[in-house]
Every structure is written in C-alpha cells, then in structure tokens.
N, C-alpha and C positions, 0 to 999 in steps of 0.2 A: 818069358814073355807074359806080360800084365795082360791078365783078363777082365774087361770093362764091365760092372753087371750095371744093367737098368731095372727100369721099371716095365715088367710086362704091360700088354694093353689092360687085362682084367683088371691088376692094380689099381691103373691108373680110372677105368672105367665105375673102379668101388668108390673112389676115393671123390669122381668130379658127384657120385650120387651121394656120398654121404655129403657133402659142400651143400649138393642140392636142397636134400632135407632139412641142413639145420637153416639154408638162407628160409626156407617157405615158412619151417614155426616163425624164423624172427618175425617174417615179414605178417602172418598169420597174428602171431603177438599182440606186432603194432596194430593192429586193424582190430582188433579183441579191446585194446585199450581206449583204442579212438572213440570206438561204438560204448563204451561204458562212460567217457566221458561225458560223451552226446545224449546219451539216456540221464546222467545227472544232472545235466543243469533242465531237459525237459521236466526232471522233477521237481529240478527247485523253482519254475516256474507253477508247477499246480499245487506247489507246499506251503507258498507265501501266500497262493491266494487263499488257501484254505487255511493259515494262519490267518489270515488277516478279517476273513469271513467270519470264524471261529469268535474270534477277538468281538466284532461288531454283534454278532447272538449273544454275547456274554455278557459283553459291556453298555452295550446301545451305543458304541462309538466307536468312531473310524483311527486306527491306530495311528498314534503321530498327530491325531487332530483331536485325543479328550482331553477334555479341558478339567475332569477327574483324576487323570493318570498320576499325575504330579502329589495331593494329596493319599490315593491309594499306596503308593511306593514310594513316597520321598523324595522325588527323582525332581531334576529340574522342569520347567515351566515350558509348555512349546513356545515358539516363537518363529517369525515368517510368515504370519500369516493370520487371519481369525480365527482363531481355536472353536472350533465346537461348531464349525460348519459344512463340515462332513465334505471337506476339501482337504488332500496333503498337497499343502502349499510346499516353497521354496524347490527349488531343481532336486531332480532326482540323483543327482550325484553332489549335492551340499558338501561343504568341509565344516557347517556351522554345526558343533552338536547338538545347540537346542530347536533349528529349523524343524518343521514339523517332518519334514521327510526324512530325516535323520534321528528324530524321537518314535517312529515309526520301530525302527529296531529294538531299541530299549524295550516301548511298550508289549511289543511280542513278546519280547526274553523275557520279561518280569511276570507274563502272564505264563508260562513254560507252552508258548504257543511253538517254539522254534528254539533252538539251541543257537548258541556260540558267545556264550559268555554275560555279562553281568554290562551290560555298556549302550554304546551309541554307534559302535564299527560298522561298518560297510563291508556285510562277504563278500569274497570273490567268488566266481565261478570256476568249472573244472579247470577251465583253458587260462586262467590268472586273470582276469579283465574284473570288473566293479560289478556287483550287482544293484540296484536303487529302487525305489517307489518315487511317484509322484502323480499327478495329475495331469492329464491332456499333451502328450509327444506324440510325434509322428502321426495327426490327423486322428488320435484317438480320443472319445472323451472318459471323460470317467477316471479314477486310479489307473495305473500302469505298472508293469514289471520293465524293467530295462535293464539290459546287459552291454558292456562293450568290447573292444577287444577282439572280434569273433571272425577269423576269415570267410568269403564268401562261398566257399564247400561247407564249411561248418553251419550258417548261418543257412543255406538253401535247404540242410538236410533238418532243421530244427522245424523250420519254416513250413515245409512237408509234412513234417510227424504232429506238428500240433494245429497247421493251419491251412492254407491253399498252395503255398510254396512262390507266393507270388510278394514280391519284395513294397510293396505300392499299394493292398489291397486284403482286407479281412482283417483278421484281431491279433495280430501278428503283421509288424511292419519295420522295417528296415530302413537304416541309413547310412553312405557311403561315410566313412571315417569314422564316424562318433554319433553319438545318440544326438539329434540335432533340439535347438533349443527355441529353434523359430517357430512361430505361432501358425506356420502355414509351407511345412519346407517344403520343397521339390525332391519327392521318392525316389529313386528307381527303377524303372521299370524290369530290370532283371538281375542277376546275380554274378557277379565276376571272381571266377575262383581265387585270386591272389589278392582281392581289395579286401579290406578289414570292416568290417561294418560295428554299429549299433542296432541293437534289436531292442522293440517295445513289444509287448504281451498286455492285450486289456485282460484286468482281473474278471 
C-alpha cells in the first residue's frame, strides 16, 4: 500500500510568507523607483532653470535668443524669431534645429551649463516624454519648462512638490493630452489619474 506524502500546514504557511516577502520588496521596488523618477525630472526642472539663469549672468543673454552665440561657438544662426530680444521664440517642442527654442540646448551645452552632447536634441524626461523651453504656455508669461507624456498621478505629485497641486493655477500648470499651444487654453480644474497631461513650469 502507497503512502501519499503532502505538504504539512507549516510548509505550506513558510512558503505563502516567503511569496509574501519577495511580492512586498518587488512591489516596495517599484515604488523606490517611481519616487526616483519623480524626484528627477523635479530636478531637471530647477537645473534648466539655473542653467539657463547661469547662462543669462554670463552672457547678458537669454539662451536660444543670443544673437552672440553663433559667432562664440561656430554654431548656426537662431531663427524663429528676433534674436536678441530676450524672447525663446518658436514652440517649445520645435523639430526646427535652428528655432530659437531648440538652439536653447546647443547654447547651454556649449557653455558646460548642462550635459547631453554637442547638438540641438531635445532630452527626454525620466518617464520618456520631451522636455522643451519656450515662452508664454499654459497662461504663463515669461520663459517656460514644459514636459509631456506625464500621467495624471505623476503630474499631480510634481505639481504638489514644486507648486500648489492645482492643475489651472500658480507656476506650474497642466494640460489634458499635450502641452497646449493656444494662446488662452482652457486648464483643468483637477487631476485625473489615467489622463496623460502636459506640464509647464515658469523658470
């Protein structure tokens, strides 16, 4: 006669705890890495503008819009706009390299205000979306940071740590799908966790 062996309860009671602990580090993990992501792109918000600040004490001009830059570095000529009026014209997400909001990047990198190469590229942010400069989005005046890409968790917890958390209101503002390009868009009034936004940061 075959005798059946099992699994005692203890076994089985080690086994659902050790499942336990490895599910909590993963999930601990992910939540470790969320929150690092979300701390770097708050920093590449306050890095660009103190690149960009930096740039302006040095040079007497607004990055993307000297009308020196070109002769300092060899580099090509902005375009998009009056050069040397202390405006970064063209959209803050440009495909044109010599738009002034896209020689914005060059000028930094050339001055070692910012890293990422020898060019005109557009970083991305932690989460993959665009980062940009430009002038006046989302009811802001002045230069702008702008990110897109950014779910509505992600974008309400940024929104909190640098500003009032309110999607419509302060130096930090938000828009449903994409960084909007209208001269007067209609905000948000609050955050939807599954909607993707654009976000502006005045410098």
């Amino acid at each position: 006669m075959n005798k059946q062996a099992g699994f005692t309860l203890i076994e089985v009671s080690i086994v659902l705890v050790i499942i336990g602990l490895l599910l909590g580090g993963v999930l601990k993990g992910q939540e470790l890495i969320e929150n690092a992501k979300i701390k770097r792109m708050n920093n590449d918000f306050s890095g660009i503008a103190t690149g960009a600040y930096s740039y302006l004490d040095r040079y007497s001009a607004v990055p993307g819009d000297d009308a020196d830059a070109a002769g300092r570095w060899t580099t090509a000529a902005p375009t998009g706009g009056t050069v040397g009026d202390g405006i970064i014209s063209a959209a803050w997400n440009s495909t044109t390299a010599t738009d002034e909001s896209r020689m914005f990047w060059i000028h930094l990198r050339k001055s070692n205000l910012i890293t990422g190469g020898d060019d005109v590229k557009v970083p991305v942010h932690a989460f993959g979306g665009k980062i940009g400069v430009a002038d006046g989005y989302h009811k802001l005046t002045g230069p702008v940071i702008c990110m897109d890409n950014i779910n509505g968790k992600r974008a309400e917890i940024i929104d909190r740590q640098l500003d009032d958390g309110e999607p419509d209101g302060g130096v930090l503002r938000s828009m449903n799908g994409a960084v909007s390009t209208a001269a007067a868009p209609t905000l948000p009034a609050a955050y939807a966790a599954d909607t993707l936004y654009g976000i502006c940061k005045q410098m």
